[in-house]
N, C-alpha and C positions, 0 to 999 in steps of 0.2 A: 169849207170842210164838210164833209158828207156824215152826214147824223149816222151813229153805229146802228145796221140793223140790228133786230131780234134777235136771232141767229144766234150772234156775235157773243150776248150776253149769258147762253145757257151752258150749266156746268154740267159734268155728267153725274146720273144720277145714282151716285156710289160712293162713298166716303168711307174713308179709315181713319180713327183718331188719332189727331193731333196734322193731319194734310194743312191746318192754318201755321202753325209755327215752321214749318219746313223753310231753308234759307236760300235763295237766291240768288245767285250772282248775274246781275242783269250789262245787256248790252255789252258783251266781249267781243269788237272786232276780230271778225276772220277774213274780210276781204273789202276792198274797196270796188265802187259803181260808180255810173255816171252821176247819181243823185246822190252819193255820198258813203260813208261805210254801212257795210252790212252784219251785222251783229247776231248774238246767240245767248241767250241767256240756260245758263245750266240750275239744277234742282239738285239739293245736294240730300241723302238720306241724314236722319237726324246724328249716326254715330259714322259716318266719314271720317271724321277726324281722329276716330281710335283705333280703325282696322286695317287702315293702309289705302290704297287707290282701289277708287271704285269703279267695278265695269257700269257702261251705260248706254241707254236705249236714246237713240235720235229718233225725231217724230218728223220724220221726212215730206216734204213739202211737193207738192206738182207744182202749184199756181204760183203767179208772181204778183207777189204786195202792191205791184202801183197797180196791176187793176182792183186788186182786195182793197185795196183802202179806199177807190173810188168807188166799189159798189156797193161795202158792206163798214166804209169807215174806220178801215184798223188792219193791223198786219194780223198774219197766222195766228203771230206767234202771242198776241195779245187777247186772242177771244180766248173766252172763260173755260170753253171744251178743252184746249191746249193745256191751260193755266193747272185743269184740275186730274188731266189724266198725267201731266209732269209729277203734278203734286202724286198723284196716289201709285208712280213710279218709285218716286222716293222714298215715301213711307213704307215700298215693300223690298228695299235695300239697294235699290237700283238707282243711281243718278240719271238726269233726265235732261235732256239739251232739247230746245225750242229754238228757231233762226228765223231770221223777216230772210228775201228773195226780192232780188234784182230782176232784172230782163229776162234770164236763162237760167230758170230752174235747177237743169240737168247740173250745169256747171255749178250751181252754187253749194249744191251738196253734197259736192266732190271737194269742195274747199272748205267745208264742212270738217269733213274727215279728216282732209290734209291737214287741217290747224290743230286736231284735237289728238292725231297721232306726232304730230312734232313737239307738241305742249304736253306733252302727257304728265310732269311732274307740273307744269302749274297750275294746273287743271284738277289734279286729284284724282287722274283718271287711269284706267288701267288700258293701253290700247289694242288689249289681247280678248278683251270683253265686253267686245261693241254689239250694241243688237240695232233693229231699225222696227219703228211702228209706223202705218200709214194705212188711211183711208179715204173712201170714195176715189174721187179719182186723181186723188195723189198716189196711187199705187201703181202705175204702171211707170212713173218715177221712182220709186222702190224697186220695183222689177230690174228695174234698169242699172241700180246700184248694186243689186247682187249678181247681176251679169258680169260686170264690169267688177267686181271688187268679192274675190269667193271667202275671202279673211274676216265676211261681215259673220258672228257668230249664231245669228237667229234672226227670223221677220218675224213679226205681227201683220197679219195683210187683212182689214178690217171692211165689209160690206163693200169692196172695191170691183173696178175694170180692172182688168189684167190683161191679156193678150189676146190679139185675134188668130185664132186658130181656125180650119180646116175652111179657111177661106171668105172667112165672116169680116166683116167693117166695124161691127159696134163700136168696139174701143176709136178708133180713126173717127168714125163718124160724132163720137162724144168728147171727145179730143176738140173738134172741132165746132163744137156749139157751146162746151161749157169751158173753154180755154186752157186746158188743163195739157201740161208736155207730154207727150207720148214716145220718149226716146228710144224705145225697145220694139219701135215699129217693123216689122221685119221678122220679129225674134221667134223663139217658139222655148217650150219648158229644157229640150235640148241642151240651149243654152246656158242655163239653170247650176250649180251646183249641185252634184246628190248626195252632198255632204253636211248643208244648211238646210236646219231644222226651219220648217214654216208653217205657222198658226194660218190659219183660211178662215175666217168668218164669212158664214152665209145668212143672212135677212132674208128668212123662208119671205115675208111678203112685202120684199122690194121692189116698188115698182117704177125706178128710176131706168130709162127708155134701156135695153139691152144689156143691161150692167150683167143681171144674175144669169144670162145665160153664154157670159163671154167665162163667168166666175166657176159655172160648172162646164164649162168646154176644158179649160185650165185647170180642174181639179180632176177628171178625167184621165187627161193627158198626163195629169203629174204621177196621179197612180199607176200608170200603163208605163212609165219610167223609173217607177219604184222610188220614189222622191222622198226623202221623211218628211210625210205632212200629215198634220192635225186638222180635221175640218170640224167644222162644230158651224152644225145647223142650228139657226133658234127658226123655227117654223112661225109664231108670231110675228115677229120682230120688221118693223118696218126701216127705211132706212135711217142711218142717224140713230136706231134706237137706244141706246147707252145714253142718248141727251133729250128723250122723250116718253121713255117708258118706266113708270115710274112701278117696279114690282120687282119680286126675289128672284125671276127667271132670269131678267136683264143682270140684275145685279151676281147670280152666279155665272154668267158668260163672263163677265167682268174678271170674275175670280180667278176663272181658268184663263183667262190670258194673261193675266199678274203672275199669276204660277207660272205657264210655261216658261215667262221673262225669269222669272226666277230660277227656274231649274235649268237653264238653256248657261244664263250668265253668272250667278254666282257658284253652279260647280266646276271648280277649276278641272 
């Protein structure tokens, strides 16, 4: 069994009190793989149980667990970065769903969806108030979910690739080195919803091969289609910084993407 990197271990560096008591319902089969079920574990805010069904934010996945667990020792859904932005989902009222991945990404958080909109009373959930958070290059699997699904009510899309536009490879080319799906290959903002609201975070110095200039081709283009998007530059911010940069700047980008989840899903 492959020793858990580094990585794998760091929480992000933001905390709201009481993120340790938060309750968990680990492991809910949504779909069965060749190597066995594929599961989801939900975050449930502390007062769930008094207000009725909770909307909730998925942390959508690109990569698939059998190579993450051979490279880094563990699914998505079990490094500590997951573990504590679910956590700091629900302590700001939002439930929070983390899932491991089979072979096919794309498919899997589609079945994702399907289980948690057919489940909605066992679940606790409301399925009128789904949002999606995802980064690095789990985003252009995001992309590809709000293409394909306009019903999603908000993105988070965090220091990520997104599309190749005006004739660029990045994404394709990092798709293809860091294994990450690229379903929305083809796509352009077009195809897009102009109805769902989208958080853009940008790592002013990200210097992961092509990423930031596929991220402001795609913010561009989103503006020039009059998209509702929120960009927020952190001009320091390297990538990953939410699980590295230990100061109030990080920790207010933090804030404002808690907020927009917040304002996007629990105003009915």
């Amino acid at each position: 069994m492959t020793e858990r990197h580094e990585i794998t271990t760091r929480k992000v560096l933001y905390e709201i009190p009481g993120m340790d008591s938060v309750q968990v319902r680990r492991d809910v089969p949504y779909n069965e793989s060749d190597s066995g079920s594929l599961t989801f574990d939900i975050y449930y805010p502390p007062d769930s149980r008094t207000k009725g069904r909770d909307p909730v934010v998925v942390f959508v996945i690109g990569f698939s667990d059998i190579g993450a667990q051979a490279m880094l020792g563990c699914r998505f859904k079990e490094m500590e970065s997951y573990i504590s932005w679910a956590k700091l989902s629900a302590m700001s009222g939002i439930a929070a769903i983390t899932y491991s991945t089979g072979k096919d990404p794309a498919a899997d958080v589609q079945e994702v969806l399907r289980y948690i909109r057919q489940n909605t009373a066992l679940l606790g959930i409301d399925k009128d108030r789904i949002g999606i958070w995802s980064c690095s290059g789990n985003v252009p699997n995001a992309l590809s979910v709000l293409i394909q699904d306009p019903e999603i009510k908000c993105a988070a899309l965090c220091y990520g690739y997104t599309l190749d536009l005006e004739g660029a490879a990045d994404v394709a080319a990092a798709s293809q080195q860091f294994r990450f799906v690229n379903p929305c290959a083809g796509k352009s903002v077009a195809d897009l919803s102009q109805t769902t609201p989208l958080f853009l975070l940008r790592a002013g110095r990200d210097e992961t091969p092509g990423l930031n200039e596929t991220l402001d081709r795609f913010a561009k283009a989103a503006v020039a289609r009059n998209l509702p998007l929120t960009l927020l530059n952190h001009p320091e911010g390297t990538h990953a910084f939410d699980l590295t940069e230990d100061s109030e700047n990080c920790r207010e980008v933090i804030r404002n993407i808690l907020s927009f989840l917040r304002f996007h899903l629990m105003n009915k």
